[in-house]
DRENMI-537136 format. One record per residue (C-alpha): chain; x, y, z. Coordinates in steps of 0.001 Angstrom, whole numbers, plus 500000, padded with zeros to 6 digits. Layout:
<sites>
+--------+--------+--------+--------+
! cadena !      X !      Y !      Z !
+--------+--------+--------+--------+
!      A !      X !      Y !      Z !
...
+--------+--------+--------+--------+
</sites>
This chain:
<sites>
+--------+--------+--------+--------+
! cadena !      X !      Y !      Z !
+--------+--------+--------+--------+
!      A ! 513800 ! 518399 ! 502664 !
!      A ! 511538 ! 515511 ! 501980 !
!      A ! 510123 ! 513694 ! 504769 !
!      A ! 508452 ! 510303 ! 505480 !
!      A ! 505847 ! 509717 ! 507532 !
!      A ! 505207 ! 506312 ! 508892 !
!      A ! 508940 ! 505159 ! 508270 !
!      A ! 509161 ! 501661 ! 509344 !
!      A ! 506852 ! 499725 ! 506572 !
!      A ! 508268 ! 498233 ! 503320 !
!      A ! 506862 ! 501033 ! 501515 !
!      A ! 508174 ! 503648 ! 503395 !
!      A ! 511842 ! 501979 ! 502832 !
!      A ! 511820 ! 501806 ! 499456 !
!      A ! 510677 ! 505085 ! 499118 !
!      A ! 513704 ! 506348 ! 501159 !
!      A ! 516170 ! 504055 ! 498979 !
!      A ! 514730 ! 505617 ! 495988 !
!      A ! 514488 ! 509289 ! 497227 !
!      A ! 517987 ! 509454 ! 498060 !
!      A ! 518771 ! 507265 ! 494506 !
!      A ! 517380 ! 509952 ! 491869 !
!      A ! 516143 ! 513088 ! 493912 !
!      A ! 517673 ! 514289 ! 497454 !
!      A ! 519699 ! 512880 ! 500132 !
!      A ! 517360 ! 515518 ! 502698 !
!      A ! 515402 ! 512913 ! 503958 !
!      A ! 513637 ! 513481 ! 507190 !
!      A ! 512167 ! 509698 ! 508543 !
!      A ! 509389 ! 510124 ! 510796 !
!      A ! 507997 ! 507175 ! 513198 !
!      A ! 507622 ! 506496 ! 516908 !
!      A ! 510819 ! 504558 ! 516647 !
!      A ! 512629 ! 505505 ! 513123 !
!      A ! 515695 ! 503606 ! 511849 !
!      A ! 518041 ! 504567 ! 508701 !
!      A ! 517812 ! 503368 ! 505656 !
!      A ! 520480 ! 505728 ! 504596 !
!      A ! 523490 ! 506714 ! 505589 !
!      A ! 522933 ! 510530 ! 505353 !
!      A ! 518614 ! 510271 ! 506647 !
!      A ! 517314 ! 512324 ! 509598 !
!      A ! 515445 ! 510949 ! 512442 !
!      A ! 512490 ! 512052 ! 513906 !
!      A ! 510689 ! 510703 ! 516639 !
!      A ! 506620 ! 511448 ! 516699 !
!      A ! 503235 ! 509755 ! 517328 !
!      A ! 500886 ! 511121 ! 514534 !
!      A ! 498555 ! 511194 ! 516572 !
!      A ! 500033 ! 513811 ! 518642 !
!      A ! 499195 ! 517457 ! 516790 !
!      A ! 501559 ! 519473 ! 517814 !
!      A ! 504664 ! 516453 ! 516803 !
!      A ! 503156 ! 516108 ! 513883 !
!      A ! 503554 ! 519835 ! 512975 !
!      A ! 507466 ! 519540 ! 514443 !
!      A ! 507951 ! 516497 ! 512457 !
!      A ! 506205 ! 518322 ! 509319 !
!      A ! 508421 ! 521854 ! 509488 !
!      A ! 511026 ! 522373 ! 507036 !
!      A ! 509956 ! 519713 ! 504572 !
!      A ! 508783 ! 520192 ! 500976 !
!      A ! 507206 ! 517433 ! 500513 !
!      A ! 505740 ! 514810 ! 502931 !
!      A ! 505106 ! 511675 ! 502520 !
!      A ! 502405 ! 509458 ! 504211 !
!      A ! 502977 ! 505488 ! 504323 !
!      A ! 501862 ! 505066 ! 507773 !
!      A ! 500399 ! 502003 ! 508503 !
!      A ! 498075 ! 500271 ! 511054 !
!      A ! 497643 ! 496417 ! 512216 !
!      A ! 494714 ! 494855 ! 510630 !
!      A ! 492477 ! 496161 ! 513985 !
!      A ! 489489 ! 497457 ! 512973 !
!      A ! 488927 ! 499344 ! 516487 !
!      A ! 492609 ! 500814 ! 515798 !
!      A ! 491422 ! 501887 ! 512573 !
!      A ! 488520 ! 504016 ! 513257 !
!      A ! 489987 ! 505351 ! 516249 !
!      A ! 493147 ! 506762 ! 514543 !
!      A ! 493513 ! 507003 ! 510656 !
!      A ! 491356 ! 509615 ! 511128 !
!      A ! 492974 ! 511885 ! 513916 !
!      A ! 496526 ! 510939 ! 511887 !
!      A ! 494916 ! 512173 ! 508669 !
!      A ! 493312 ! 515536 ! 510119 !
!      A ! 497023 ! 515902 ! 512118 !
!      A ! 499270 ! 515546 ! 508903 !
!      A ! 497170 ! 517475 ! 506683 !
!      A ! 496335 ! 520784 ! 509238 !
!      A ! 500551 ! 520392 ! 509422 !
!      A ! 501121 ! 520623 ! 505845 !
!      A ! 498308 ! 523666 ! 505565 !
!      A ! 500504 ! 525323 ! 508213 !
!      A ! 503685 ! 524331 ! 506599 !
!      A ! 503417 ! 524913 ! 503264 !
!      A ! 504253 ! 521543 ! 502811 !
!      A ! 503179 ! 519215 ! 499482 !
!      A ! 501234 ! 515860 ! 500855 !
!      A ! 501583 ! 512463 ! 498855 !
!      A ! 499235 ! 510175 ! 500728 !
!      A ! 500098 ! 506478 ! 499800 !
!      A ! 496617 ! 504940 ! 499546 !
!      A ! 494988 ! 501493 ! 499296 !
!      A ! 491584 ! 500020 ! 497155 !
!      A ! 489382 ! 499001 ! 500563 !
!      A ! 487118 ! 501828 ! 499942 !
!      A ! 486239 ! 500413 ! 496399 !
!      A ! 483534 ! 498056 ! 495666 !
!      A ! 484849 ! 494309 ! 495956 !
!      A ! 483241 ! 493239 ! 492293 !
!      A ! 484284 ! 492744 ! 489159 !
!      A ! 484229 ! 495871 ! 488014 !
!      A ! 487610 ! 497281 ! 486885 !
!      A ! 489003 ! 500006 ! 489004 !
!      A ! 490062 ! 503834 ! 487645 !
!      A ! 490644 ! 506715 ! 489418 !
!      A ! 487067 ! 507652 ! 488599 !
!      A ! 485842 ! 504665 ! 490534 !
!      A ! 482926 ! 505380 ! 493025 !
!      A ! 483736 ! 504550 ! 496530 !
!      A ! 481575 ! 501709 ! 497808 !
!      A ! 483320 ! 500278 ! 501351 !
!      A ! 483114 ! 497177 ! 502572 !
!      A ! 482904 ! 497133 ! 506353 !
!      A ! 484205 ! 499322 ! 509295 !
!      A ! 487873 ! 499572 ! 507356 !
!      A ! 486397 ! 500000 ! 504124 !
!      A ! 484536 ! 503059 ! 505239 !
!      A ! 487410 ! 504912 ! 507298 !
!      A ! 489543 ! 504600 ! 504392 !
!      A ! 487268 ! 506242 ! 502441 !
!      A ! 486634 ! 509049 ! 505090 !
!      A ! 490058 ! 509784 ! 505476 !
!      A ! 490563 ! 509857 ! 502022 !
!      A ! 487515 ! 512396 ! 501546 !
!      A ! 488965 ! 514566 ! 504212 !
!      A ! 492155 ! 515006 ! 502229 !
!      A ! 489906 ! 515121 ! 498461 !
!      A ! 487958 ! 517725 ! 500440 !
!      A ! 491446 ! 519891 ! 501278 !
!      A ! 492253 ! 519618 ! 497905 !
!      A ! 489332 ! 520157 ! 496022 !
!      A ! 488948 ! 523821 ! 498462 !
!      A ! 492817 ! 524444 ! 496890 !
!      A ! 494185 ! 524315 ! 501344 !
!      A ! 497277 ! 522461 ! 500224 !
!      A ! 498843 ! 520877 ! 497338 !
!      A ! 498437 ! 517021 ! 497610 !
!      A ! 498090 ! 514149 ! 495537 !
!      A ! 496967 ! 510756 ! 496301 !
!      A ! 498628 ! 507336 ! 495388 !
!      A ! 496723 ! 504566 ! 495115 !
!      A ! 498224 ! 500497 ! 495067 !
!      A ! 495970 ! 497344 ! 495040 !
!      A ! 497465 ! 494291 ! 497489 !
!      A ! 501368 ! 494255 ! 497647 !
!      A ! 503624 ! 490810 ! 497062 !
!      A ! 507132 ! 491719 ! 497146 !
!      A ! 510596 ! 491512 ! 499378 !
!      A ! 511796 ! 492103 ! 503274 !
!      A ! 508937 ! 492753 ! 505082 !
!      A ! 506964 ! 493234 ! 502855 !
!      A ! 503425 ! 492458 ! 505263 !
!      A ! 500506 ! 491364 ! 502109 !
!      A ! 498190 ! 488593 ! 502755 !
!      A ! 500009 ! 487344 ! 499204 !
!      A ! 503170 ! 487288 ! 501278 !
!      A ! 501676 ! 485627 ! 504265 !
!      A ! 499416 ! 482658 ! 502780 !
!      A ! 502474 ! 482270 ! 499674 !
!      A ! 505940 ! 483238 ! 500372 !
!      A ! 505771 ! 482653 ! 503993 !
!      A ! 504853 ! 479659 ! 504084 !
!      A ! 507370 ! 478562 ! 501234 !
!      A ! 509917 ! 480074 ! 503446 !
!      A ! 508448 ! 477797 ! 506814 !
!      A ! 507976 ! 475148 ! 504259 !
!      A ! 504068 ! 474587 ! 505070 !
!      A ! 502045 ! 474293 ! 502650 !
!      A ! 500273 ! 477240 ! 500690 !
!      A ! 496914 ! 478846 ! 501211 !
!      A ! 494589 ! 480875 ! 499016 !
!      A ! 491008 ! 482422 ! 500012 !
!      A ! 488083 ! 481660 ! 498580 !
!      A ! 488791 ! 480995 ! 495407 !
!      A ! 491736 ! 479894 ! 493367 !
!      A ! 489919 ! 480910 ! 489747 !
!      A ! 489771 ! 484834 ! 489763 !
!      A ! 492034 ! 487381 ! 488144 !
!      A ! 494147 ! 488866 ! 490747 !
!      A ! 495948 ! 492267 ! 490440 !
!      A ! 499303 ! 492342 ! 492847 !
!      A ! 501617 ! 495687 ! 492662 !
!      A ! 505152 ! 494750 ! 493455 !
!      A ! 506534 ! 497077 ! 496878 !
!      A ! 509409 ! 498733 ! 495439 !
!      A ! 507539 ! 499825 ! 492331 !
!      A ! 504903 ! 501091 ! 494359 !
!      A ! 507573 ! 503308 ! 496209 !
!      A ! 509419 ! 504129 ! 493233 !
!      A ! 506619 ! 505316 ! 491336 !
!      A ! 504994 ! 507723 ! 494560 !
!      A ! 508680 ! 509101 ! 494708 !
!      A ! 508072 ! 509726 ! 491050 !
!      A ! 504436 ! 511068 ! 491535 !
!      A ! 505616 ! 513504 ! 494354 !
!      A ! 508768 ! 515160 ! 492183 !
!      A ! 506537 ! 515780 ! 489379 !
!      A ! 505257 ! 519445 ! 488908 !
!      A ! 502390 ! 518594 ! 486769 !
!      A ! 500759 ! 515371 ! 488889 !
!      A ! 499041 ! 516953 ! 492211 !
!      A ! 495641 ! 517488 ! 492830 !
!      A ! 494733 ! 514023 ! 491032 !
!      A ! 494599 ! 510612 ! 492330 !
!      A ! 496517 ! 508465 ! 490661 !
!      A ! 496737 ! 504286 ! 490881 !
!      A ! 499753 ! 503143 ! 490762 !
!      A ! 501449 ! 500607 ! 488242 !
!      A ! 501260 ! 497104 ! 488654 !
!      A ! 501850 ! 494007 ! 485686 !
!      A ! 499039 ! 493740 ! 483281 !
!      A ! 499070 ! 490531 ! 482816 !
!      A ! 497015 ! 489648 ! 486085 !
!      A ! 497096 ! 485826 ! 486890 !
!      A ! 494778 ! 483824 ! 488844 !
!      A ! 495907 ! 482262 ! 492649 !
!      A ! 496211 ! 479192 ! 490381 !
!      A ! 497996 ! 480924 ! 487791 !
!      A ! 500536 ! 482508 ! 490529 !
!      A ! 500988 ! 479197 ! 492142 !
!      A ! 502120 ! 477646 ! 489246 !
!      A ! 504708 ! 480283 ! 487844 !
!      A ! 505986 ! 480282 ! 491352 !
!      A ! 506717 ! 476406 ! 491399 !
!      A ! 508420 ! 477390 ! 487726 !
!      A ! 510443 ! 480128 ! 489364 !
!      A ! 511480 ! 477714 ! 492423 !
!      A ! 511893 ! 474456 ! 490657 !
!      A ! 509282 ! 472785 ! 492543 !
!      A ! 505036 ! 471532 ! 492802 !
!      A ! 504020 ! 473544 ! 495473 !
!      A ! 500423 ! 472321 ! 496796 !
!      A ! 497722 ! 474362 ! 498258 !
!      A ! 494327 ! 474761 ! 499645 !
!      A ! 491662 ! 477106 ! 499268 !
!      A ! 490370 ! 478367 ! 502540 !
!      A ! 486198 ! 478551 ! 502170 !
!      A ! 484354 ! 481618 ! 503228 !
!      A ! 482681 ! 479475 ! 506048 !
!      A ! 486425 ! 478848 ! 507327 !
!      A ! 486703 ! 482514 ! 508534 !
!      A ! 483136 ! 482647 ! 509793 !
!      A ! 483855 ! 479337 ! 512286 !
!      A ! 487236 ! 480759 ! 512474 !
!      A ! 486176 ! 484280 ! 513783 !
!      A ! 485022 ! 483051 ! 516725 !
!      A ! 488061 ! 482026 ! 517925 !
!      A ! 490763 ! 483973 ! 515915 !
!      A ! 490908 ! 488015 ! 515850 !
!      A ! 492771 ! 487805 ! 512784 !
!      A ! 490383 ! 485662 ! 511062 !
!      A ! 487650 ! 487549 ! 511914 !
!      A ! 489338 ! 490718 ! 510756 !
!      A ! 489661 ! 489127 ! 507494 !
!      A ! 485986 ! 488848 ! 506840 !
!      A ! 485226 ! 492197 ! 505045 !
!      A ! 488162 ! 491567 ! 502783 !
!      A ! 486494 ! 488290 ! 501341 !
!      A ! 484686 ! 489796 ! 498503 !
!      A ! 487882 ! 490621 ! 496637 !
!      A ! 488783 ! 487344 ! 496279 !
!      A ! 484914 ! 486247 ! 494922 !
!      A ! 485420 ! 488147 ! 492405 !
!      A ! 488646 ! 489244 ! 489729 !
!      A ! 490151 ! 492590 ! 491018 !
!      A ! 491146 ! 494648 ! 487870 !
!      A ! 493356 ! 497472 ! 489158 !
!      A ! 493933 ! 499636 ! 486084 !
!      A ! 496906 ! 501514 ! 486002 !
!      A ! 496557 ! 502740 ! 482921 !
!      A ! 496797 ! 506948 ! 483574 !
!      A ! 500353 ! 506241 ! 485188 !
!      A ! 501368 ! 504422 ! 482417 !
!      A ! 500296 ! 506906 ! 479807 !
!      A ! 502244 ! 509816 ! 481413 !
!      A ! 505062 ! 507892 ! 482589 !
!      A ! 506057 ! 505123 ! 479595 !
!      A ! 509606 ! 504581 ! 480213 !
!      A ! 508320 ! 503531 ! 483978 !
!      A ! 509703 ! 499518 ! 483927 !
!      A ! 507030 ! 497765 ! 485569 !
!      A ! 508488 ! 494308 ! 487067 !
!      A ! 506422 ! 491579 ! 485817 !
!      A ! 505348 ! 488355 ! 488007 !
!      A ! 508264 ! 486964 ! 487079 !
!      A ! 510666 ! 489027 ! 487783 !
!      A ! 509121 ! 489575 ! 491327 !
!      A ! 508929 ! 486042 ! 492531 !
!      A ! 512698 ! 485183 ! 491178 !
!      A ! 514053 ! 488879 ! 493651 !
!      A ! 511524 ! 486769 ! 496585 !
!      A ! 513265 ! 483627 ! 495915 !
!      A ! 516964 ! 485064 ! 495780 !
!      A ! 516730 ! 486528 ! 498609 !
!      A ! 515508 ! 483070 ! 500432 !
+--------+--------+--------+--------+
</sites>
């Protein structure tokens, strides 16, 4: 059995679509309210943050899979990631169970500076540095040889359904409510976007591979990384229209913050889009070269069919 923990999200979806495509149709979907995404799936109802339904929801499996997901709260944050984290991996020890964690960038530096798996971690703010600490606990487990894990790492997501990326919000949402478009801080730096279902595809990939635990791996995205400008433009190709925009100034957010959670929540992010974010992808690539990344293209045209 392969399960999914934190079985609602876009992520977690695709990954199920994909499991049951190439590699079992034993698929155990874990969330406080899970729904099918295939016909033959299991549900199982657990809080993560409970121990002893994490270890109910764990038993059995092979492999588990963690996608779970948080609002952007910082308070939420600190308070669980790392009780979820602690819960899923002490299951897994107990359970002989293999752990793909599905990881993000925030506990990178937000420079230039392009991004490997060798990367130091230098966080940004309160969600910066839990990411990091929950993703130390689990290098920490693995580097002491207490389970077999691997960790999958993915820059910011654009992509279909519901799909939840800033991209999607300040782009293809607003296309959809037809307002017009948004982009922060700067419309002039190299942005690197990994498309959802080739994020799933490739940890479903990652986790039925012998040979890839016990690494970190970043997943693959399209190399040929476009600027907000750049993405703005191919979109109004794609759609067969000039979509305008603004760029929302870093003193927006500040002014904004005092009024608006979300914008305030924002603030740590705002680095990233200062500078270009080179996500390379580069080890995936070389081990898995008949992977088909989708390009830019190709991603905004599924966005656009699907209106």
């Amino acid at each position: 059995m392969q399960t999914i923990l934190g079985a609602n999200g876009q992520i977690a979806i695709e990954l199920a679509k994909e499991l049951k495509k190439k590699y079992t149709s034993n698929i155990r979907l874990v969330s406080r309210n899970p729904k099918k995404v295939n016909d033959t799936d299991k549900l199982f109802s657990a809080n993560l943050l409970d121990k002893q339904k994490t270890e109910e929801a764990v038993k059995g499996s092979e492999i588990a899979y963690l996608t779970v997901g948080l609002p952007m709260n910082t308070k939420m944050w600190v308070d669980q990631f790392p009780t979820m984290m602690r819960n899923v991996i002490d299951a897994c020890k107990k359970h002989h169970t293999k752990l793909v964690f599905f990881d993000n960038t925030y506990m990178y530096a937000q420079n230039e500076t392009p991004l490997t798996e060798e990367s130091e971690f230098a966080p940004v703010g309160q969600k910066g540095k839990v990411r990091a600490e929950i993703t130390i606990m689990l290098l920490d487990e693995m580097a002491a040889n207490n389970l077999e894990a691997v960790i999958c790492r993915a820059p910011e997501f654009y992509g279909p359904g519901k799909t939840q990326s800033i991209t999607n919000a300040i782009i293809f949402d607003n296309i959809k409510q037809g307002k017009k478009l948004k982009v922060f801080i700067s419309d002039a730096t190299l942005r690197t976007l990994i498309w959802t279902p080739d994020a799933s595809k490739a940890m479903a990939l990652i986790g039925n591979s012998a040979d890839t635990y016990n690494q970190t791996w970043h997943l693959p995205c399209d190399d040929s990384r476009l600027t907000y400008k750049q993405f703005i433009a191919l979109t109004s190709e794609v759609y067969g229209k000039s979509f305008r925009y603004s760029v929302v100034p870093k003193i927006a957010f500040i002014i904004g913050g005092v009024f608006k959670t979300q914008m305030k929540e924002l603030q740590e992010l705002l680095p990233r889009y200062k500078s270009d974010n080179i996500f390379v992808s580069t080890k995936f690539k070389n081990r898995f070269p008949d992977f088909a990344v989708t390009t830019y293209q190709e991603g905004i045209e599924q966005i656009k069919n699907e209106g």
